[in-house]
C-alpha positions as CSV (number, residue, x, y, z in Angstrom):
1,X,-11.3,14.2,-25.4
2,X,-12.2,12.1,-22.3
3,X,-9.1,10.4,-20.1
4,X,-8.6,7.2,-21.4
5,X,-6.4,4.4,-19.1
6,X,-4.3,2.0,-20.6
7,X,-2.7,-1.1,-18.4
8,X,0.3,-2.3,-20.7
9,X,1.3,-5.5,-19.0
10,X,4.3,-6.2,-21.5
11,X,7.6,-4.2,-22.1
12,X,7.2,-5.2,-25.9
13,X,3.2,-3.2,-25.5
14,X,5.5,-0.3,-23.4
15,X,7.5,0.1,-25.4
16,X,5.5,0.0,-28.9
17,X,2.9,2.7,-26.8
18,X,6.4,5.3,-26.0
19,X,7.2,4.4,-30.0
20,X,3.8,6.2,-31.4
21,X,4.5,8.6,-28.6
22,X,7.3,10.1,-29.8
23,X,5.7,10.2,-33.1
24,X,2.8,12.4,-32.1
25,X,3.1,15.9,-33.1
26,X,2.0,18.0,-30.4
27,X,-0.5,21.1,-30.7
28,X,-0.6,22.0,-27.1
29,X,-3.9,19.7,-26.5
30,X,-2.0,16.7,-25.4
31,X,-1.1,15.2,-22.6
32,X,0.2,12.0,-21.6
33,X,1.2,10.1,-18.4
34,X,3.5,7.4,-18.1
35,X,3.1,5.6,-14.6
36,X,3.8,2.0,-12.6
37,X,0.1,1.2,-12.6
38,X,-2.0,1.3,-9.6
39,X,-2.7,-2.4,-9.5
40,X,-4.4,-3.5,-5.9
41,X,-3.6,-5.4,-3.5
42,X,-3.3,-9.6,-4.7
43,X,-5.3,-12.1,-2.4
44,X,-2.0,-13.6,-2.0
45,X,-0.4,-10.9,-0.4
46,X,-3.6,-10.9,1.6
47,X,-3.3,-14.4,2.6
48,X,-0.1,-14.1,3.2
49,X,-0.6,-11.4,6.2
50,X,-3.8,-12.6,7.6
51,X,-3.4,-16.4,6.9
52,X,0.0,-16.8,7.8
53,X,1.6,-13.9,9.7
54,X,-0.9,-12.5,11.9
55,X,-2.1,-16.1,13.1
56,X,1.6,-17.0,13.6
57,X,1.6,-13.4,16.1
58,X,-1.3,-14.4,17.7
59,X,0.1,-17.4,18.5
60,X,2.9,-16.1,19.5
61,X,1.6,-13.2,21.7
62,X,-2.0,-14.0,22.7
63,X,-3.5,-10.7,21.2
64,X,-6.5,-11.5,19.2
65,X,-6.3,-11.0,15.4
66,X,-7.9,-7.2,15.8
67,X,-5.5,-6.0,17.8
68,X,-2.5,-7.6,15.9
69,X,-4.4,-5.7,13.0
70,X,-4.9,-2.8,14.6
71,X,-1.2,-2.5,15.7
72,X,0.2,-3.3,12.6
73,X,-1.7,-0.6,10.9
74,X,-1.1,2.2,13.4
75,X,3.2,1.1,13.1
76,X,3.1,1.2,9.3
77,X,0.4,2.2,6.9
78,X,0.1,5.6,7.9
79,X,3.2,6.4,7.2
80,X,3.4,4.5,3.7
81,X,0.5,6.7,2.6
82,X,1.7,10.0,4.2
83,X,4.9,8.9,1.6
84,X,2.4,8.5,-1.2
85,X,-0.9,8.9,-1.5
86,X,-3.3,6.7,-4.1
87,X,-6.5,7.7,-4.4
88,X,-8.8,10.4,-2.5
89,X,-9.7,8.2,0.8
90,X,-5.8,8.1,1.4
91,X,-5.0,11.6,0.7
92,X,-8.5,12.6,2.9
93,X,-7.0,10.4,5.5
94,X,-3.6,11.8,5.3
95,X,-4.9,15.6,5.5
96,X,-7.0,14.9,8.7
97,X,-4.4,13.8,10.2
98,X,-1.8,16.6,9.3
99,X,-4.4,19.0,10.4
100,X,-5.0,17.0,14.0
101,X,-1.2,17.4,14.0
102,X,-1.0,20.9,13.5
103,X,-3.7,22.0,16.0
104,X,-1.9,19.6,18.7
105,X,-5.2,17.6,19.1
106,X,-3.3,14.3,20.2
107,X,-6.8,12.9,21.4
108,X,-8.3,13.2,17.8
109,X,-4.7,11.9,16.5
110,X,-5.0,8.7,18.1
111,X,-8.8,7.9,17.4
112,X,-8.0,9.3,13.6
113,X,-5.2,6.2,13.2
114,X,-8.1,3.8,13.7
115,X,-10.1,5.2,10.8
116,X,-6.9,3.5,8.2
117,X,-7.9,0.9,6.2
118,X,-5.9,-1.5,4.1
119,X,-8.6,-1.3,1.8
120,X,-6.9,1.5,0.2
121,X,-3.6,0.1,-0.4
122,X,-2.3,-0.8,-3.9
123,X,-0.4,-3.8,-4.4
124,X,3.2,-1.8,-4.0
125,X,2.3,-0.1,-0.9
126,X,1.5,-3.6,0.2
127,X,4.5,-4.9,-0.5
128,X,6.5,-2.3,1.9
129,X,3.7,-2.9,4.6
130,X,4.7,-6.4,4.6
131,X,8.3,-5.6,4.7
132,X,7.9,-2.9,7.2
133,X,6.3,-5.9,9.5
134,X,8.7,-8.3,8.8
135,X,11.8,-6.2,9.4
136,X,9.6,-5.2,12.1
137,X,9.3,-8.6,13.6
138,X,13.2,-9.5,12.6
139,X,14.3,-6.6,14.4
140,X,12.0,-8.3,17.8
141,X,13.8,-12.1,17.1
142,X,10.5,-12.6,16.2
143,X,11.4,-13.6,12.7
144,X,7.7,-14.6,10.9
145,X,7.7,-17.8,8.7
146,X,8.0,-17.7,5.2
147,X,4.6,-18.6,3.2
148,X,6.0,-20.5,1.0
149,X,2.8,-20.5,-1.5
150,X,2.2,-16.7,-1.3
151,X,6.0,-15.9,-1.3
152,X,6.7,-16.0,-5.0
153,X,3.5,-13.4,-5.9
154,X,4.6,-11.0,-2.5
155,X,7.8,-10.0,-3.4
């Protein structure tokens, strides 16, 4: 049988799906996987960053949006996919970089944290870069405004 992918975007659907489930009498050719689904990143949590947040840091600092970027991505993402990996270009990116770590090649370290791209990022593991930056930024009496028509659809 080929992998089939449902998205159940109810509880009532979730919890009709774990009903037939349970019902299912297994011959050892069966498997199923219950998961938070891998949903990508919104365009408001998008906005939210670049259209908000990193303009207000520019402003703030006089870096130019690439390097806020840049910065940003080197403090937090790598470590939110070294936590938890989605997909083969974070798990390729995350294995280069353990192996740079274990042969000591610091050079190769540092031009491999430029290859990390948001791209990759589901919508959760946007959600905790966005709260690493803005405890970040809290933490630097920097606090970041609130966008207040992208806040309801970040958190």
């Amino acid at each position: 049988m080929k992998q089939k992918v449902f998205t159940l975007a109810h509880k009532q659907a979730a919890d009709g799906c774990a009903a037939f489930i349970q019902s299912i009498e297994p011959d050892g050719k069966t498997e199923v996987v219950i998961r938070d689904a891998q949903v990508g990143k919104t365009l408001q949590q998008l906005g939210a960053l670049f259209g908000v947040w990193i303009d207000y840091i520019v402003d703030q600092t006089g870096y130019t949006v690439n390097e806020v970027h840049r910065d940003l991505k080197r403090l937090f993402l790598g470590r939110i996919y070294a936590e938890e990996q989605h997909g083969k270009a974070q798990e390729s990116w995350v294995n280069m970089l353990l192996y740079l770590q274990e042969k000591q090649d610091w050079k190769g370290v540092a031009l491999h944290a430029d290859t990390i791209s948001l791209k990759w990022a589901t919508c959760k593991q946007m959600k905790k870069y966005m709260d690493y930056i803005q405890q970040y930024y809290i933490s630097h009496e920097m606090p970041l405004p609130i966008p207040d028509k992208y806040w309801k659809v970040y958190r």
